[in-house]
C-alpha positions in Angstrom: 42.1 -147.7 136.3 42.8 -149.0 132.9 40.8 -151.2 130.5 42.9 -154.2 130.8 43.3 -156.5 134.0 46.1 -155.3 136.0 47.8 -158.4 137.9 49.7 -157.3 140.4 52.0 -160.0 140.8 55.9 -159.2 139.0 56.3 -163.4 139.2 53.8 -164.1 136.9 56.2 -163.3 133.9 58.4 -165.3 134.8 56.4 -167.9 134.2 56.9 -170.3 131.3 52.7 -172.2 132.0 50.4 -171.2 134.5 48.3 -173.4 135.8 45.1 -172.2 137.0 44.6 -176.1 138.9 41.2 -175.2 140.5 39.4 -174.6 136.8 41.9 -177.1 135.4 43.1 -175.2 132.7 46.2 -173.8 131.6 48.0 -171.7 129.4 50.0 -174.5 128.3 46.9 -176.7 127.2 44.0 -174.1 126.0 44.1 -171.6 124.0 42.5 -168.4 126.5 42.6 -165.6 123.9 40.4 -168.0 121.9 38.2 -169.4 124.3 37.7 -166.2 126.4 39.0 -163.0 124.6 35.5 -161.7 123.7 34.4 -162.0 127.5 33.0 -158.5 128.5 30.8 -159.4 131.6 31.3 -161.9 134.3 29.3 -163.3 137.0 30.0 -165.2 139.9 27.6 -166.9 142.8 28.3 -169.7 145.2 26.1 -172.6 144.1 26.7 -174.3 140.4 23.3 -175.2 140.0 22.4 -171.5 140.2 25.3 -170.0 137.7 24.5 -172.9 135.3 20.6 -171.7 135.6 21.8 -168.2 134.8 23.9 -169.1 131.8 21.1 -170.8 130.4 18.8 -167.4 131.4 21.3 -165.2 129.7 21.6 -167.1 126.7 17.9 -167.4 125.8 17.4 -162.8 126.9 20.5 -162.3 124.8 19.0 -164.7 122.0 22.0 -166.9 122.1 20.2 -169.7 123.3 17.5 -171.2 125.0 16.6 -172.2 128.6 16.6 -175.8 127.5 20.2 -175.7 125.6 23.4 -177.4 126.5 26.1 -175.8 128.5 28.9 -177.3 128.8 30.9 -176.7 132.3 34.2 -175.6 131.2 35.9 -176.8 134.1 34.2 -180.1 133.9 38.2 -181.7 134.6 37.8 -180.3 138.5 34.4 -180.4 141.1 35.6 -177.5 142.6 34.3 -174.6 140.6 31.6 -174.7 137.4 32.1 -172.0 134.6 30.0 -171.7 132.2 30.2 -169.5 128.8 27.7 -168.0 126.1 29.0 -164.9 123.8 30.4 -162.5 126.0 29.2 -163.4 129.2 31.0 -165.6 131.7 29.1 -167.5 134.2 31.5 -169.2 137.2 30.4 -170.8 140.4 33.0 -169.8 143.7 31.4 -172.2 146.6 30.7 -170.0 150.5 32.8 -168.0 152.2 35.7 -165.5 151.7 38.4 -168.4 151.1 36.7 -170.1 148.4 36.0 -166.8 146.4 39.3 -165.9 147.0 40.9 -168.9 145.5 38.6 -169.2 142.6 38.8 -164.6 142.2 42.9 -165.5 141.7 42.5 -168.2 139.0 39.5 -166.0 137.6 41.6 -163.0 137.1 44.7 -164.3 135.7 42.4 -166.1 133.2 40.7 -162.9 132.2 44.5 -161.5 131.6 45.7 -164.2 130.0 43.2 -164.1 127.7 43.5 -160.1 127.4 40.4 -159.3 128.2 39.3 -155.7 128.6 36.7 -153.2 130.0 35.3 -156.4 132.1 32.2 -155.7 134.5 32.6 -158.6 137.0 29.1 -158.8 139.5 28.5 -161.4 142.0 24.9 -162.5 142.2 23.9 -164.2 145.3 21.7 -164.3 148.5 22.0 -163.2 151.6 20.1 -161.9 155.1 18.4 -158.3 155.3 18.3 -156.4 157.8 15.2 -153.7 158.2 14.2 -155.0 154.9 11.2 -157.2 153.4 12.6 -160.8 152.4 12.4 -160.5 148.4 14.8 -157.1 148.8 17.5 -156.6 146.3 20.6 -155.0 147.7 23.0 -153.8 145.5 26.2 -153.0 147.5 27.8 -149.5 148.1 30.3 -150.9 150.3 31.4 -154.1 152.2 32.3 -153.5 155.9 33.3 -156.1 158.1 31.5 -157.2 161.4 32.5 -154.1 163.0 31.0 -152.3 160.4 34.2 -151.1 158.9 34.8 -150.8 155.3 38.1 -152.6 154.9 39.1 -156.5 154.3 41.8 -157.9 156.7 44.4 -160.1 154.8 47.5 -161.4 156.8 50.8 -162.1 154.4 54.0 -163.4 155.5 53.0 -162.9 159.0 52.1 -159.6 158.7 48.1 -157.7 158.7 47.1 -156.2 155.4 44.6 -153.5 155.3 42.7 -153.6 151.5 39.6 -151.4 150.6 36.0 -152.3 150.3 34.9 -149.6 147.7 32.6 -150.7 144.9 32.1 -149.3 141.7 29.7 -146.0 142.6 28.8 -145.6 139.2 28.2 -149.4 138.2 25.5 -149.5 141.6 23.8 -146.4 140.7 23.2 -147.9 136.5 22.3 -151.4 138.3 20.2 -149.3 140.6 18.4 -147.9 137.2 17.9 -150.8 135.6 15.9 -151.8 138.4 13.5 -148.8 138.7 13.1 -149.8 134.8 12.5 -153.1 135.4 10.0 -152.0 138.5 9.7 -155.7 139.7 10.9 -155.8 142.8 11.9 -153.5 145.6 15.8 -152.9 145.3 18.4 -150.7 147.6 21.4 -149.4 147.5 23.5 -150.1 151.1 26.3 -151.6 152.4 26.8 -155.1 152.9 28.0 -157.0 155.9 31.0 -159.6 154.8 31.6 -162.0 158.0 33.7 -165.3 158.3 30.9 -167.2 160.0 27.0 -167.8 159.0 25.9 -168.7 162.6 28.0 -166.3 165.8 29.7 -164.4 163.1 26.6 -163.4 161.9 24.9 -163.2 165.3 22.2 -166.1 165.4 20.6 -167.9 168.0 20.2 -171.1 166.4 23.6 -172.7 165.8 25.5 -175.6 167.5 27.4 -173.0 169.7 25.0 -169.2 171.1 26.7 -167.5 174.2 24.9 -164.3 174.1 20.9 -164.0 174.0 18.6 -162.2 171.8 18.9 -158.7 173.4 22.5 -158.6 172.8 21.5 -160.2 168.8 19.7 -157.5 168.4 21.1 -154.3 170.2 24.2 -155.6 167.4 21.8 -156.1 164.2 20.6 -152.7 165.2 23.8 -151.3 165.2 24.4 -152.6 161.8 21.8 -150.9 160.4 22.3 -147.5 162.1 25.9 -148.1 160.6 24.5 -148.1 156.8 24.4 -152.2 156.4 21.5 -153.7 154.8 22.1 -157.3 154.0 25.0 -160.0 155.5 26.9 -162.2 153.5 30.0 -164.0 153.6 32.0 -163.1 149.9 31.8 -159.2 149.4 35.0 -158.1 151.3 37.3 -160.1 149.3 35.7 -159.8 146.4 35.9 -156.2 146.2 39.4 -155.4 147.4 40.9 -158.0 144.8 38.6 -156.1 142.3 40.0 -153.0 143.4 43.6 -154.4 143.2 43.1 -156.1 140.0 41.6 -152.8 138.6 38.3 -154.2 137.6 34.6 -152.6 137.6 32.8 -154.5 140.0 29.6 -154.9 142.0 27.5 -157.1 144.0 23.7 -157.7 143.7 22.5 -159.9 146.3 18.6 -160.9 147.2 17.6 -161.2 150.7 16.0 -164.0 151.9 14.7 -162.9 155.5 15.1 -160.2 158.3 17.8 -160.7 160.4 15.5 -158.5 162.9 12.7 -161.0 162.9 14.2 -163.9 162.9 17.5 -166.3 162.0 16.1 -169.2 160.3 15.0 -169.4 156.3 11.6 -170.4 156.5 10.1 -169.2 153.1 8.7 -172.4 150.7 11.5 -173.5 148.2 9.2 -172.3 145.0 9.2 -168.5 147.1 13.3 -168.6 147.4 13.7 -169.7 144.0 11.6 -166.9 143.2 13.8 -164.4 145.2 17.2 -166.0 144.1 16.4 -165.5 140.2 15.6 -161.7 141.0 19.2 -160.7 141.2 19.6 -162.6 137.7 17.0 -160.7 136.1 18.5 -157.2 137.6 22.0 -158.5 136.4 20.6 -159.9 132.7 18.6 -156.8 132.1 21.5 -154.8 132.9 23.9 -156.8 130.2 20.8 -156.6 127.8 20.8 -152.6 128.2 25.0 -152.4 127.9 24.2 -154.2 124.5 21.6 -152.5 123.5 19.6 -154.9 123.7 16.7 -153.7 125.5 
């Protein structure tokens, strides 16, 4: 792996303007070296509510800012993504499920390139469901697997399967896994994550419009999972990681959990106790950008 964002896509070149439509932006309208050359450290998370709330967070811990300042959404021209910017840190929105994060992780990294950004630390921040562990649970991910607990993202082109890897950055989990031993707020884990296409069969629930197994069979699978090395399901991780991997970028992915699969399916916590839980991986991810700055 280099420094700078490998695209690996020869067409690109040829190119006289890309257009990166889902951000509307382009490189024949803005200026990307200027707007985003000094970008070091981005972070993505499904909701824009949340990534604006974190932008705002890392602007008033960096001393850029404060909580109450005013963040412009950079792709204000679109509804389909929110980005959001303060000194070197990137804050963009990418909606639920592997084909949303996908399209915005395409138009993400060609803007990084375009704007010749190097040594980048991408980390995706979000929530998800635990599995043998207290709701609250930070889980910083070794490696996404798929629902049959393998570590490898399935991609059909042209027709045709693709097999892509799942690896993480080892070293980037075990200084995130630092930071929070240094923080000492909250308990936090290193283990793989679950990736699945589906929030209610794919991710083995009893509760949604369509069930045809029963809570033995839930179970006997949840436990597999977790005999298999996976902590927490989500729905992101798998494509997020292999077009990290491909694109040759540092990555990892700190996600809270906000039950136990084992005990139950449905979210039941008060909204001022899971507003709590969702700002813990923001203050595992800030303090960890504080400490690369030396800042803390």
């Amino acid at each position: 792996r280099g420094n700078a964002i490998h695209l690996c896509n020869p067409h690109l070149e040829k190119m006289k303007e890309d257009i990166l439509y889902h951000f509307a932006l382009g490189t024949g309208t803005h200026d990307f070296p200027a707007l985003f050359g000094d970008v070091k450290f981005v972070c993505v998370g499904g909701s824009p509510s949340r990534m604006k709330a974190f932008i705002a967070y890392i602007a008033e811990e960096l001393g850029l800012g404060s909580q109450d300042g005013d963040y412009p959404n950079i792709c204000a021209g679109t509804d389909r993504y929110a980005m959001y910017k303060v000194g070197p840190v990137l804050s963009v929105s990418h909606g639920m499920g592997i084909p949303s994060i996908s399209i915005m992780l395409h138009e993400l990294i060609k803007l990084l390139y375009h704007a010749k950004c190097s040594n980048i630390t991408l980390i995706r921040i979000g929530t998800s469901g635990g599995i043998g562990l207290e709701p609250g649970s930070v889980v910083i991910t070794r490696q996404s697997v798929d629902a049959t607990f393998k570590p490898q993202f399935e991609q059909v082109v042209l027709g045709k399967t693709i097999i892509r890897s799942t690896n993480l950055d080892e070293e980037l989990a075990k200084e995130l896994m630092q930071c929070s031993k240094e923080i000492n707020e909250f308990n936090t884990v290193i283990g793989n994550t679950m990736c699945t296409l589906d929030f209610y069969e794919g991710q083995g629930r009893l509760d949604g419009a369509i069930c045809l197994y029963n809570e033995e069979e839930k179970l006997q699978y949840l436990k597999a999972a977790y005999d298999s090395g996976v902590r927490n399901i989500e729905m992101e991780s798998s494509v997020f990681a292999a077009m990290c991997n491909l694109s040759g970028v540092r990555a990892a992915v700190v996600c809270v959990t906000l039950l136990n699969r084992l005990e139950g399916d449905q979210i039941s916590s008060s909204h001022d106790i899971l507003v709590e839980y969702q700002q813990r991986p923001q203050k595992l991810v800030g303090y960890f950008i504080k400490k690369s700055l030396g800042k803390v």
